[in-house]
DSSP file (Angstrom, degrees, kcal/mol; ACC not computed):
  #  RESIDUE AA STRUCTURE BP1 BP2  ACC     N-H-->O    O-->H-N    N-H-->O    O-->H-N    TCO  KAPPA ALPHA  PHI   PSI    X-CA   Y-CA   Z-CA
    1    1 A X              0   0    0      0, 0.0     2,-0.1     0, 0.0     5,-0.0   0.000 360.0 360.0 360.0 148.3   27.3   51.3  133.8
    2    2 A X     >  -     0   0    0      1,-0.1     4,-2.0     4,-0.0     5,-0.4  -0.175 360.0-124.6 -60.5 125.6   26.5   53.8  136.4
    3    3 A X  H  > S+     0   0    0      2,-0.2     4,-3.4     1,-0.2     3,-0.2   0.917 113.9  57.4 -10.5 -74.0   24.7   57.4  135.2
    4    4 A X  H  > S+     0   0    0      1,-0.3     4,-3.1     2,-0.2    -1,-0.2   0.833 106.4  41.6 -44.6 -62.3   27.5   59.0  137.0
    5    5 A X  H  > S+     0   0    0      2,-0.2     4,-1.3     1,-0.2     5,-0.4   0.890 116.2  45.7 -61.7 -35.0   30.4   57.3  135.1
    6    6 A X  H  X S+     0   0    0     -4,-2.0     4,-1.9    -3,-0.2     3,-0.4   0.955 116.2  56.9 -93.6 -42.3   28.8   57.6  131.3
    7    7 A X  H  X S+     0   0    0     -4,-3.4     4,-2.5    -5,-0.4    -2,-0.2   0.997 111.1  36.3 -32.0 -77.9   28.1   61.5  132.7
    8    8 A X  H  X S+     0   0    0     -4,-3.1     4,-1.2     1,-0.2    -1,-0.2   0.772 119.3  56.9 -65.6 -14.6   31.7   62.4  133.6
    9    9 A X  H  X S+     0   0    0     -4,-1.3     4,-1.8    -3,-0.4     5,-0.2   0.933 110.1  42.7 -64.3 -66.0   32.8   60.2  130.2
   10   10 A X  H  X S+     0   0    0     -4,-1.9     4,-2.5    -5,-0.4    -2,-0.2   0.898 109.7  56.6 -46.1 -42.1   30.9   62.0  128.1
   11   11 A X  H  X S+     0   0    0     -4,-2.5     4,-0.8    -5,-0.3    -1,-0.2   0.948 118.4  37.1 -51.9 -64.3   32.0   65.5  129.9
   12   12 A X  H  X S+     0   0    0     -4,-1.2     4,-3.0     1,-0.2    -2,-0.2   0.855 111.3  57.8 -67.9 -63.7   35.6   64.6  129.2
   13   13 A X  H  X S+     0   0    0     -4,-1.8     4,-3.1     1,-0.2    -1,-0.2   0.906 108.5  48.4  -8.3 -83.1   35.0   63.1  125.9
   14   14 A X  H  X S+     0   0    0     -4,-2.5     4,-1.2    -5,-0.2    21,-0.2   0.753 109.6  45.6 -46.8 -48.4   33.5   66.3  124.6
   15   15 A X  H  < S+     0   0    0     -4,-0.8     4,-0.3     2,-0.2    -1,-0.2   0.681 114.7  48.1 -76.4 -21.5   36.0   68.9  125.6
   16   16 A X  H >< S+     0   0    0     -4,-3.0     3,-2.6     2,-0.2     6,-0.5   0.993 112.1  51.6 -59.4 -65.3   38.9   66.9  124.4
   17   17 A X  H 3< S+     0   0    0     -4,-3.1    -2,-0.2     1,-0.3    -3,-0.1   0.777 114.5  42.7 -42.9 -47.9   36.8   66.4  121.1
   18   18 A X  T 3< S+     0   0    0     -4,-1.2    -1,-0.3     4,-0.1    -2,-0.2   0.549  88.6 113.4 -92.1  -3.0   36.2   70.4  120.7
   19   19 A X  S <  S-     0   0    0     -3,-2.6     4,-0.4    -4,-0.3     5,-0.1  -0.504  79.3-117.7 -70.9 159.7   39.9   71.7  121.7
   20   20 A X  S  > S+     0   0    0      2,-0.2     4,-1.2     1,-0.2     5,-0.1   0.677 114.4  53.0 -66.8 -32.2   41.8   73.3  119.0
   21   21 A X  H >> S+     0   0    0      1,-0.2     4,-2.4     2,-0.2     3,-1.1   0.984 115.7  44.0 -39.5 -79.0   44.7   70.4  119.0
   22   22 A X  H 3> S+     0   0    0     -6,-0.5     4,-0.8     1,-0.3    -2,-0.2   0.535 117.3  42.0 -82.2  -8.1   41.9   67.9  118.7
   23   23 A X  H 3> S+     0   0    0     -4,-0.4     4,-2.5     2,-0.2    -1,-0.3   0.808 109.5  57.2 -81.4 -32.3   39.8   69.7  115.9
   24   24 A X  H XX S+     0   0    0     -4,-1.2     4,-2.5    -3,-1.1     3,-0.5   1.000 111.1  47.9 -72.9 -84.6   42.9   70.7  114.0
   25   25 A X  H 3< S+     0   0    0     -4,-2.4     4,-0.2     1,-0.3    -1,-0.2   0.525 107.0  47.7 -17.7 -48.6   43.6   67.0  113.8
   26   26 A X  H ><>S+     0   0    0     -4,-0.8     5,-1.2     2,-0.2     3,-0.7   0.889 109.5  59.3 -81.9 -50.5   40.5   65.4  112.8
   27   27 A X  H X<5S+     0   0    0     -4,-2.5     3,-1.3    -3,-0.5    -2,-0.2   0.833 106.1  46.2 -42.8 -56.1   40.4   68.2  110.1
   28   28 A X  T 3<5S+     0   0    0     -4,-2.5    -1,-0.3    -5,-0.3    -2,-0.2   0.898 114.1  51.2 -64.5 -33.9   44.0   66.9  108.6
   29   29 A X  T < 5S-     0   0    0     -3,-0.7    -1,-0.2    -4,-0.2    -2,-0.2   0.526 123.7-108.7 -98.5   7.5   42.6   63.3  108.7
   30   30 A X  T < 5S+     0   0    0     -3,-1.3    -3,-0.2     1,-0.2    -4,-0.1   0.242  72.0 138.3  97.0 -30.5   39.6   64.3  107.0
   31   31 A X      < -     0   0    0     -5,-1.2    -1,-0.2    -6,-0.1     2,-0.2  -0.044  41.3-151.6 -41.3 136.7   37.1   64.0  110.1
   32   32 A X        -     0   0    0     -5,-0.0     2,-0.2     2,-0.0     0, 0.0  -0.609  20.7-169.9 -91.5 163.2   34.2   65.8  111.7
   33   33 A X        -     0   0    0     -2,-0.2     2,-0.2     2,-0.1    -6,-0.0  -0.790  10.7-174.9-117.4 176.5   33.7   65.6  115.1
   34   34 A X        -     0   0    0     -2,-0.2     2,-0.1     2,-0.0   -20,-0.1  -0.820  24.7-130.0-179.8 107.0   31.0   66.5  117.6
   35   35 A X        +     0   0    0    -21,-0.2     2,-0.3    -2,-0.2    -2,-0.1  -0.421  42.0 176.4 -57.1 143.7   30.4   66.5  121.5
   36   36 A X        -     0   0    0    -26,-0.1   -22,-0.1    -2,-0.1     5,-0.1  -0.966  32.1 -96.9-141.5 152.5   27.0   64.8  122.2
   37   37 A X     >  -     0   0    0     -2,-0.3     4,-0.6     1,-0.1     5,-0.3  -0.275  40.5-105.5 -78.4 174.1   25.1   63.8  124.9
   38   38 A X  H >> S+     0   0    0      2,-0.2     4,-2.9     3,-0.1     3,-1.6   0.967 118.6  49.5 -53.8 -54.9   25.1   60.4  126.2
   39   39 A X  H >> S+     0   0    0      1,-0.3     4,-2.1     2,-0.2     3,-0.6   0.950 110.1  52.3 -51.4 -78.7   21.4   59.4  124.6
   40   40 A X  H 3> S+     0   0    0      1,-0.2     4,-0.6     2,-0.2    -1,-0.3   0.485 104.3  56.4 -41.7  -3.8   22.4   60.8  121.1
   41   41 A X  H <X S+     0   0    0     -3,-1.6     4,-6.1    -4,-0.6     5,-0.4   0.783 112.1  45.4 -77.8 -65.4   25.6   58.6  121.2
   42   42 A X  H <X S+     0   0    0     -4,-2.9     4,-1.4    -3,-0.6     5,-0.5   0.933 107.2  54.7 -59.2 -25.2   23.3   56.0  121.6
   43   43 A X  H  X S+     0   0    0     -4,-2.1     4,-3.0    -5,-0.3    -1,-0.2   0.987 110.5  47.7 -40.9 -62.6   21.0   57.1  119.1
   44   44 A X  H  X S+     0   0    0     -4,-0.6     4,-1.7    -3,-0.3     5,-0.4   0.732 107.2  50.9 -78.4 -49.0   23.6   57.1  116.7
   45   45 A X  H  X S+     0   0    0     -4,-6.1     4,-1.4     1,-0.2    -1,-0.3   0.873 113.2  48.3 -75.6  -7.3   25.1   53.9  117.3
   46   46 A X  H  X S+     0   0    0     -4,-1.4     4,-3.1    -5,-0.4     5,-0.3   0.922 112.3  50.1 -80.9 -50.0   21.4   52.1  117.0
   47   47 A X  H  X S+     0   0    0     -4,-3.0     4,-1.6    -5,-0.5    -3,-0.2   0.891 114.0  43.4 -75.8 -29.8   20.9   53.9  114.0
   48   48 A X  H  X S+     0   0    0     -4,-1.7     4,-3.0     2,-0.2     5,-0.3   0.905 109.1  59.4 -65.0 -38.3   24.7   52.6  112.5
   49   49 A X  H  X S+     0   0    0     -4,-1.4     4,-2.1    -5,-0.4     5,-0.3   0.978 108.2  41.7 -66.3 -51.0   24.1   49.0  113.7
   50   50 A X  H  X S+     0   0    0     -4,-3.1     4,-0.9     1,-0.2    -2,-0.2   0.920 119.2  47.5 -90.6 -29.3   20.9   48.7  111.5
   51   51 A X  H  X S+     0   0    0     -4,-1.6     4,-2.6    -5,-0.3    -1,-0.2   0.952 119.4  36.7 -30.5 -66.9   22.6   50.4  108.5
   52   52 A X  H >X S+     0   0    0     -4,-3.0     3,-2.4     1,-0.2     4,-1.4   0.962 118.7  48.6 -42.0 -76.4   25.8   48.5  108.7
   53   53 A X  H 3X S+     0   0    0     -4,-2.1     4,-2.2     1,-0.4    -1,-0.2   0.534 104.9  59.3 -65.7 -18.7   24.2   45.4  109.6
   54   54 A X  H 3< S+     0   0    0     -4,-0.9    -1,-0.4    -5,-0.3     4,-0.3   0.970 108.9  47.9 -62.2 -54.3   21.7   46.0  106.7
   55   55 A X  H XX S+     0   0    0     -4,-2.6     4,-4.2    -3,-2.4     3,-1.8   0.923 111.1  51.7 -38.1 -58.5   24.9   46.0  104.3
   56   56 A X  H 3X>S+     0   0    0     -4,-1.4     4,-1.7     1,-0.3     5,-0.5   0.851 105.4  49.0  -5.3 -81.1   26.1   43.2  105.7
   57   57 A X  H 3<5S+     0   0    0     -4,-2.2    -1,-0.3     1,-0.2    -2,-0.2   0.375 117.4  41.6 -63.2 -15.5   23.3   41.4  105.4
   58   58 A X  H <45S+     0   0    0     -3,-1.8    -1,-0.2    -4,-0.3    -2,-0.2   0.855 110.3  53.8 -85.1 -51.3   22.8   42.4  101.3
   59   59 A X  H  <5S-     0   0    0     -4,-4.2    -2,-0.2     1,-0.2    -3,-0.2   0.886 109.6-127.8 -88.8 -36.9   26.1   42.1  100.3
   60   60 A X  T  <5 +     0   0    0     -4,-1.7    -1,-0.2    -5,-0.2    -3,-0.1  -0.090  43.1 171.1 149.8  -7.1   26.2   38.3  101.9
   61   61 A X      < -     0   0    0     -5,-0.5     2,-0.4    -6,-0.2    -1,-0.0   0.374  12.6-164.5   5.0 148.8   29.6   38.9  104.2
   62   62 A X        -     0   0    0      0, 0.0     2,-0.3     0, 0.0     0, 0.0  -0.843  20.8-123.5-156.6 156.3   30.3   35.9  106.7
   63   63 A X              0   0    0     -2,-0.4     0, 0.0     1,-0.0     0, 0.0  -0.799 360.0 360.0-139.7 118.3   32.4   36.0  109.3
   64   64 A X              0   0    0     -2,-0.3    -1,-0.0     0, 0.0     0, 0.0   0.479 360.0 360.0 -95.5 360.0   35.5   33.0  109.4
């Protein structure tokens, strides 16, 4: 995907995320949230994948 597009996603992303509406919200549902740059997004999902996928992989899951 282009710079430009995951740039202006992220922009949008973020200020929805940090309005009062959308904080207020996540708060009732139990949630945190947090604008982040694009890389730390990625960070975050690399570092989830090999967590999850570690569980997974213990608890012996299969896929039907």
């Amino acid at each position: 995907m282009p710079r430009e597009i995951i740039t202006r996603v992220n922009e949008v992303s973020v200020r929805a995320v940090k309005s009062a509406d959308a904080q207020e919200r996540l708060t009732a549902l139990g949630a945190e949230a947090s604008g982040s740059t694009p890389a730390e997004f990625a960070a975050h999902l690399r570092a989830e994948i090999q967590r999850l996928g570690k569980a997974v992989r213990e608890s012996g899951a299969r896929a039907e």
